[in-house]
C-alpha positions as a LaTeX table, in Angstrom:
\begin{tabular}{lrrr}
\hline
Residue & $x$ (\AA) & $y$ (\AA) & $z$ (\AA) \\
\hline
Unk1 & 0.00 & 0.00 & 0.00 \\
Unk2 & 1.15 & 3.10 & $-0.69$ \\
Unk3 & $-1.14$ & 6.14 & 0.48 \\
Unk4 & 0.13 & 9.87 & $-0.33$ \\
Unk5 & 1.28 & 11.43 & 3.00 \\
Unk6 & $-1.36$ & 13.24 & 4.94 \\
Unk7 & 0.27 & 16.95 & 5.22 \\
Unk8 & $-0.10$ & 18.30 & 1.77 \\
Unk9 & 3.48 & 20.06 & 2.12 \\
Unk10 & 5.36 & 17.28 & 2.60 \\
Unk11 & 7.72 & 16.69 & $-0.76$ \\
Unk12 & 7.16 & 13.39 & $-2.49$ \\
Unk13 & 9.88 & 11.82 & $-4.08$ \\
Unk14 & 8.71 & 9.19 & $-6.74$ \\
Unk15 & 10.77 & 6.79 & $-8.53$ \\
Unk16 & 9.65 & 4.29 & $-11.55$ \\
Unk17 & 10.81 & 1.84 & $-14.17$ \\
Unk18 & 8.64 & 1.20 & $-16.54$ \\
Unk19 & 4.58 & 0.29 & $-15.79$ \\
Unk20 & 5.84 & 1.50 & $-12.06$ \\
Unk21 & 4.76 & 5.11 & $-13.06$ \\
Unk22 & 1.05 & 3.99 & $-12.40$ \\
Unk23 & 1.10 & 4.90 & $-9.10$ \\
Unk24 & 2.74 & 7.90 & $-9.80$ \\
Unk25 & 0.73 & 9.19 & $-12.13$ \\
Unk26 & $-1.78$ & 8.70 & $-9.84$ \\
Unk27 & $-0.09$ & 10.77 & $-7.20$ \\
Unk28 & 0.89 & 13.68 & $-9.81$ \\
Unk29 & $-2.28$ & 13.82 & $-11.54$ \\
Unk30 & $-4.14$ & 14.54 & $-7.85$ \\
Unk31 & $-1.89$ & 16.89 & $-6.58$ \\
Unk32 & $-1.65$ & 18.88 & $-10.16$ \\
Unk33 & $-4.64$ & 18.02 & $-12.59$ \\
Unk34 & $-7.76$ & 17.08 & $-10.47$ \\
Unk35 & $-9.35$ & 19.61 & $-8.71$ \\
Unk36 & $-10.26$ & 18.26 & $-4.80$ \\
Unk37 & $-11.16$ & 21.02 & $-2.99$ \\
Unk38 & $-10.42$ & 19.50 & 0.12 \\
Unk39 & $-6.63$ & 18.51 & $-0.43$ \\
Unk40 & $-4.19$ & 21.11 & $-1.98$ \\
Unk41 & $-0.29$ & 19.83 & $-2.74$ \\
Unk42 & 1.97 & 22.60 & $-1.48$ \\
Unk43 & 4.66 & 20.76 & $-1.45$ \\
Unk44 & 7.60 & 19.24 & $-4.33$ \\
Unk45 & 6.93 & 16.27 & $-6.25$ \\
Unk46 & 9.59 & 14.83 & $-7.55$ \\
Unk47 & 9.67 & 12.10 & $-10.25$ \\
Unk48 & 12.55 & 10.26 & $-11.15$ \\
Unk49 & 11.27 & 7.52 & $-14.55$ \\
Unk50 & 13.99 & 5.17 & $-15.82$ \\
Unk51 & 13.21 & 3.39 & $-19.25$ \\
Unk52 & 15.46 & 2.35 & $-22.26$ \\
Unk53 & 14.83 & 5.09 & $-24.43$ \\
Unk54 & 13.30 & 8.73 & $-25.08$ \\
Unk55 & 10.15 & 6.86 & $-27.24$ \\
Unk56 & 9.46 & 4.93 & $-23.97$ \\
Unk57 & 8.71 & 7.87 & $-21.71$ \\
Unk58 & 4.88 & 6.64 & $-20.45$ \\
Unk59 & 2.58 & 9.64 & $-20.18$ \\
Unk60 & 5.52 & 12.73 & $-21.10$ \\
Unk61 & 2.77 & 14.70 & $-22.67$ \\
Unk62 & 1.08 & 15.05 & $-19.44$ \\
Unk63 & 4.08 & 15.10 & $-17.36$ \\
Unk64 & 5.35 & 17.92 & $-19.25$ \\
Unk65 & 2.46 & 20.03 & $-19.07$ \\
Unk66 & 2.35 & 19.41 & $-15.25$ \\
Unk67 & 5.92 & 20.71 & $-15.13$ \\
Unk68 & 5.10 & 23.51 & $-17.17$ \\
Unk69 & 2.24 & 24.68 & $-14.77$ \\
Unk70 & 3.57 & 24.13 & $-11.76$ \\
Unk71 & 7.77 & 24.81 & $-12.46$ \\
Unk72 & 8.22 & 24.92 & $-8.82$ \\
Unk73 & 6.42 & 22.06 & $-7.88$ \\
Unk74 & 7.07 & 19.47 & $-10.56$ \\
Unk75 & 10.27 & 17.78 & $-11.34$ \\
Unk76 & 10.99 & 15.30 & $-13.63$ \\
Unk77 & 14.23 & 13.31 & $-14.73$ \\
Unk78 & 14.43 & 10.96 & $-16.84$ \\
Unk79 & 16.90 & 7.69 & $-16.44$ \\
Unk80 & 17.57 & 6.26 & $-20.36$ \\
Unk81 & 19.26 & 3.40 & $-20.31$ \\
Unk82 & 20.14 & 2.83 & $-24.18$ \\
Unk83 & 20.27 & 6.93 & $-24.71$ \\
Unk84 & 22.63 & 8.28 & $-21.80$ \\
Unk85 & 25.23 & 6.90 & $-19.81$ \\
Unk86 & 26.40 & 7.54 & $-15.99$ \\
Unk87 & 29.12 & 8.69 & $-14.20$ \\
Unk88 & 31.18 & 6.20 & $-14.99$ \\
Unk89 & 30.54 & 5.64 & $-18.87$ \\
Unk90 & 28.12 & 2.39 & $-18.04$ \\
Unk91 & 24.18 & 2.64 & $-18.74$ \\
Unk92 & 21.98 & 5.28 & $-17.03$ \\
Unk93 & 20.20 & 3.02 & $-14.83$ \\
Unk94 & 17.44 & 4.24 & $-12.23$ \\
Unk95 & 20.11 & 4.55 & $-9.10$ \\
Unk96 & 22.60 & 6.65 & $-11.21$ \\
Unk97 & 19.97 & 8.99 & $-11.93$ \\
Unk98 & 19.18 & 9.26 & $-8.54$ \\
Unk99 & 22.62 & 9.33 & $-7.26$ \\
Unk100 & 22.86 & 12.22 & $-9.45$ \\
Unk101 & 20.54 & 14.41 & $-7.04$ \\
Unk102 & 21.77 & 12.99 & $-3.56$ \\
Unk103 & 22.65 & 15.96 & $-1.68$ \\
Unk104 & 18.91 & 17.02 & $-2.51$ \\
Unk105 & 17.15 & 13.71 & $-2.00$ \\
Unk106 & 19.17 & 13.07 & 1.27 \\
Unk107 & 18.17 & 16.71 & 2.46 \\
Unk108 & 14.58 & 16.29 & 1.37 \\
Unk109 & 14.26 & 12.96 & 3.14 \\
Unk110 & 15.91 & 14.86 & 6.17 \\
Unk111 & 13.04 & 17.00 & 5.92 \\
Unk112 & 10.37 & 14.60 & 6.02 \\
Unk113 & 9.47 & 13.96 & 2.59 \\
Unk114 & 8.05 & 10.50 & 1.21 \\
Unk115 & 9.90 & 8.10 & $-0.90$ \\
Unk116 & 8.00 & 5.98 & $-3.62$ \\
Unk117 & 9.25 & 3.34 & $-5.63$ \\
Unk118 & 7.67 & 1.10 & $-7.95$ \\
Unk119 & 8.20 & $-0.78$ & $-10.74$ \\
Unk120 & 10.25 & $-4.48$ & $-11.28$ \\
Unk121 & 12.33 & $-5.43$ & $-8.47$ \\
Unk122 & 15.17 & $-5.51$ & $-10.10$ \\
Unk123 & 15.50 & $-2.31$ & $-9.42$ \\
Unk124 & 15.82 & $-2.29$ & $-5.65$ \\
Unk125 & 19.17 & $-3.99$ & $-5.10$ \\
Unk126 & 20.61 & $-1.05$ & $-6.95$ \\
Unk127 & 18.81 & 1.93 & $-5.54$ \\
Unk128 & 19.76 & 0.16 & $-2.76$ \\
Unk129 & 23.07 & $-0.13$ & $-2.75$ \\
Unk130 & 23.67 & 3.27 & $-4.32$ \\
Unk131 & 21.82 & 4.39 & $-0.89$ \\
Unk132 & 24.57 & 2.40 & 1.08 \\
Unk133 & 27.23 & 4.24 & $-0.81$ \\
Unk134 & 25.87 & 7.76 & $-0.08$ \\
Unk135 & 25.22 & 6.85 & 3.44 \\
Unk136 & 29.04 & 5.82 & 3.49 \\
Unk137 & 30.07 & 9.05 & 1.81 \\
Unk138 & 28.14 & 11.04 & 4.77 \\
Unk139 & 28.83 & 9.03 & 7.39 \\
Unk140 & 25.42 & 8.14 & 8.20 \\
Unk141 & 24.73 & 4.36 & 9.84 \\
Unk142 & 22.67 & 3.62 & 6.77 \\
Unk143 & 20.46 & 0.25 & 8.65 \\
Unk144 & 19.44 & 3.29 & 11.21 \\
Unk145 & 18.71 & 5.58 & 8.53 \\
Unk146 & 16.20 & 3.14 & 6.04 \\
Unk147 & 14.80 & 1.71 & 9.00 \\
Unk148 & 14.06 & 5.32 & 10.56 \\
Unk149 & 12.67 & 6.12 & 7.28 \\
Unk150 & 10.70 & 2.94 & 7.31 \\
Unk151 & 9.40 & 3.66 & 10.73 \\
Unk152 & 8.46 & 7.34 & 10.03 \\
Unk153 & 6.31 & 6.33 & 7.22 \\
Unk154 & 8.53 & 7.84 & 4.86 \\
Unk155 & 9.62 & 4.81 & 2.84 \\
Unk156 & 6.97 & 2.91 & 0.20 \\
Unk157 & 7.96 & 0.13 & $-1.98$ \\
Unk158 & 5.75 & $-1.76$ & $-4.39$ \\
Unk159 & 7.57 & $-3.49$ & $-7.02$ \\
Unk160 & 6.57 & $-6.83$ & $-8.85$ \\
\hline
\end{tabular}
């Protein structure tokens, strides 16, 4: 299960492979395209998509104009794994794209905001791991830090 947090400030972070942006476009489309008067988003959503290439970007159209109207709302980065490559020359998986944005994600989780993931599990022992190695590069006990996450309610994984 994976409900949207209850304080409409709180930044949502929301990363998907493939059929994973579902959910997400769930999420996006309520706080930025349906009008419920009794919940406004105030706060930054953050999507983070990783497909193979620029053809395979699910719903850009919408996403796009989303970003458009709300610029300082609505993020979006794409992670193409046959188009662009990481830091290191390999494939632009999910986690590099990510990693890219880890000073911001770390301080935005620090904050309070929600993480969403969803898509295949394959990509959870990456994100994973390229966690670990940011933890390690801050000096953070990274066990302490997921599982305070986890035990916030700040943490959401559904992946198939």
């Amino acid at each position: 299960v994976m409900p949207p947090p209850k304080a409409p400030a709180t930044p949502v972070i929301m990363v998907a492979t493939g059929t994973g942006i579902a959910p997400m476009r769930s999420y996006y489309r309520r706080f930025f395209v349906e009008d419920v008067k009794s919940w406004e988003f105030k706060g930054l959503a953050w999507l983070f998509m990783g497909v193979a290439n620029s053809d395979a970007k699910l719903y850009d159209d919408e996403i796009q104009e989303c970003i458009k109207r709300f610029p300082g709302q609505f993020r979006c980065d794409y992670a193409l794994s046959r188009e662009q490559t990481n830091k290191n020359g390999g494939k632009m998986y999910i986690q590099d794209k990510v990693e890219e944005y880890k000073d911001q994600i770390f301080q935005l989780l620090d904050g309070g905001a929600h993480m969403y993931f969803c898509g295949l599990k394959g990509m959870m022992p990456g994100i994973l791991e390229m966690l670990e190695g940011v933890c390690k590069e801050k000096g953070i006990n990274y066990e302490e830090w997921l599982e305070g996450l986890k035990e916030k309610g700040q943490w959401h994984v559904e992946v198939y």
